[in-house]
KEKE-3310 file (N, C-alpha, C; in steps of 0.2 Angstrom, whole numbers, plus 5000, padded with zeros to 4 digits):
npx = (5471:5464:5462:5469:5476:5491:5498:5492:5498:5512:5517:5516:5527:5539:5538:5545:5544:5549:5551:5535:5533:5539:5534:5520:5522:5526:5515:5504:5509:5508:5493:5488:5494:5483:5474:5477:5480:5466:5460:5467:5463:5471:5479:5482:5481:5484:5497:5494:5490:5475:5467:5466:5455:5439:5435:5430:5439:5446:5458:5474:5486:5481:5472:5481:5489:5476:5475:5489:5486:5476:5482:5486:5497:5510:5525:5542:5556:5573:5585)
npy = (5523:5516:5506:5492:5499:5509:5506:5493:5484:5484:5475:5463:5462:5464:5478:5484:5495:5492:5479:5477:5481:5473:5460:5465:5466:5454:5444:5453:5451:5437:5436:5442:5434:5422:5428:5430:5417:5412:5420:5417:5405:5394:5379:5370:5377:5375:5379:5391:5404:5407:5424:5426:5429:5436:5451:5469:5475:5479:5481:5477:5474:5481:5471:5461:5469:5469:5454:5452:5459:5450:5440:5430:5428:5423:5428:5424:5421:5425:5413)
npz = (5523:5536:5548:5550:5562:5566:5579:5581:5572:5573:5587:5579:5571:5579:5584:5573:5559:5546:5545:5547:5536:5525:5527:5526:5512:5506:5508:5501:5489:5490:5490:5478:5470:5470:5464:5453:5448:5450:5438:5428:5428:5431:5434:5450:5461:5471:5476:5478:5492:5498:5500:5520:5529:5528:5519:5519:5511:5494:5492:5492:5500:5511:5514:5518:5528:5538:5540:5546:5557:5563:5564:5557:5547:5548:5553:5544:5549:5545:5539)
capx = (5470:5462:5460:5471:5481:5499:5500:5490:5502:5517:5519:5514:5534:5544:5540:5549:5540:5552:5547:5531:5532:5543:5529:5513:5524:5526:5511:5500:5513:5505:5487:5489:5498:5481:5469:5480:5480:5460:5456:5469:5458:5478:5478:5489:5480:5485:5503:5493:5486:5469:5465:5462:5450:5434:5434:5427:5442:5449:5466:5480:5491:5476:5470:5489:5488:5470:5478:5494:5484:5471:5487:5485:5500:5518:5533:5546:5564:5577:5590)
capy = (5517:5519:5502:5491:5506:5507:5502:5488:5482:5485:5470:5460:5464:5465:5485:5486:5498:5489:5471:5475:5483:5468:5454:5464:5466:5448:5444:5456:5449:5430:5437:5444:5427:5419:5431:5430:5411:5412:5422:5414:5396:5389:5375:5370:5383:5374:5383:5399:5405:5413:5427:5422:5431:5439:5459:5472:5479:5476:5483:5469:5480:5483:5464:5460:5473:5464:5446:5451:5461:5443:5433:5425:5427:5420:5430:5420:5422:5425:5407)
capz = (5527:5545:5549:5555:5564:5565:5585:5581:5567:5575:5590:5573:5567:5585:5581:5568:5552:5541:5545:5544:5528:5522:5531:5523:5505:5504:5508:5498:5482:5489:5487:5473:5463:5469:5460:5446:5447:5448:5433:5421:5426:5431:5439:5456:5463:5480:5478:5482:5497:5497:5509:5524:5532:5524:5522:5513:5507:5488:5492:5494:5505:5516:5518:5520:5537:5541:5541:5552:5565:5568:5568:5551:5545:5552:5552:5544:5550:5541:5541)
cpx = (5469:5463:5463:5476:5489:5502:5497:5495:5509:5521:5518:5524:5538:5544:5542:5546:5543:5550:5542:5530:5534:5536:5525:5514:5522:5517:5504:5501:5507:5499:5484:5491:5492:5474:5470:5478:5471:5456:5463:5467:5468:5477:5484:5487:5482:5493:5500:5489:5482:5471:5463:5459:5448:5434:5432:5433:5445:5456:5470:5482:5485:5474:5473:5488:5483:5474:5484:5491:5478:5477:5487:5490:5509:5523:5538:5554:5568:5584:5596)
cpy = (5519:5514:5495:5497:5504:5502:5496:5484:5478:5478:5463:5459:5466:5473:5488:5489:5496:5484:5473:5477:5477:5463:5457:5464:5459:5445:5444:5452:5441:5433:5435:5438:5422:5420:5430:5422:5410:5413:5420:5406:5392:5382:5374:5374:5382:5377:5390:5400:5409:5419:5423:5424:5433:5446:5461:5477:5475:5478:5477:5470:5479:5475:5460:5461:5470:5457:5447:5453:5452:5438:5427:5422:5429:5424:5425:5424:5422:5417:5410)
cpz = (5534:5549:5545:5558:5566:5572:5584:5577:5572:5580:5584:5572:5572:5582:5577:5562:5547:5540:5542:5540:5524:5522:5526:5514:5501:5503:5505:5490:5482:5487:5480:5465:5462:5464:5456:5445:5444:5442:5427:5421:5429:5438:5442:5458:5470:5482:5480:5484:5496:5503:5515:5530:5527:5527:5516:5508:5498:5488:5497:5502:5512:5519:5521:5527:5538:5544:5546:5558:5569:5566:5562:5549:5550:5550:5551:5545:5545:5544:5543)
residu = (UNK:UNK:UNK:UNK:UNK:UNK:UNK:UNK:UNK:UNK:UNK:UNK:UNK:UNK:UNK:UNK:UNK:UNK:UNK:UNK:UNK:UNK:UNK:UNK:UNK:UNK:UNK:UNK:UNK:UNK:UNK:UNK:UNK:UNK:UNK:UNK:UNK:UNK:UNK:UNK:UNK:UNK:UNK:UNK:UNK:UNK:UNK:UNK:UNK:UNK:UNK:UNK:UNK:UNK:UNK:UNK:UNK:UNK:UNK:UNK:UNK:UNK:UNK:UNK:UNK:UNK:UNK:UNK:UNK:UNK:UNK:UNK:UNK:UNK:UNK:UNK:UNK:UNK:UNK)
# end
């Protein structure tokens, strides 16, 4: 993976290469729940979020790290 690069990442997740692995995990997992949801035809599709940017990658992980470097997606705090 070349692209988003690590320092780009990084202010994404207060630094942290944990976070961000946690933040793009989760994320990659929502993907992933909404592909699945598409090609099994399931309806409620609006519990799961598409991507939300357009790239040319197929890899989750990779579109996960696209989406947090353009600010897509929110770090949720922990309660």
């Amino acid at each position: 993976m070349d692209k988003p690069r690590i320092d780009e990442l990084l202010p994404h997740a207060d630094g942290s290469r944990y976070e961000l692995v946690m933040i793009a995990a989760k994320r990659a997992q929502q993907i992933n729940s909404y592909y699945q949801g598409l090609g099994e035809n399931t309806l409620g599709l609006e519990e799961f979020t598409p991507p939300l940017i357009t790239t040319r990658s197929a890899n989750l992980l990779t579109i996960a790290f696209e989406e947090i470097v353009d600010g897509k997606v929110e770090r949720e705090l922990p309660d």
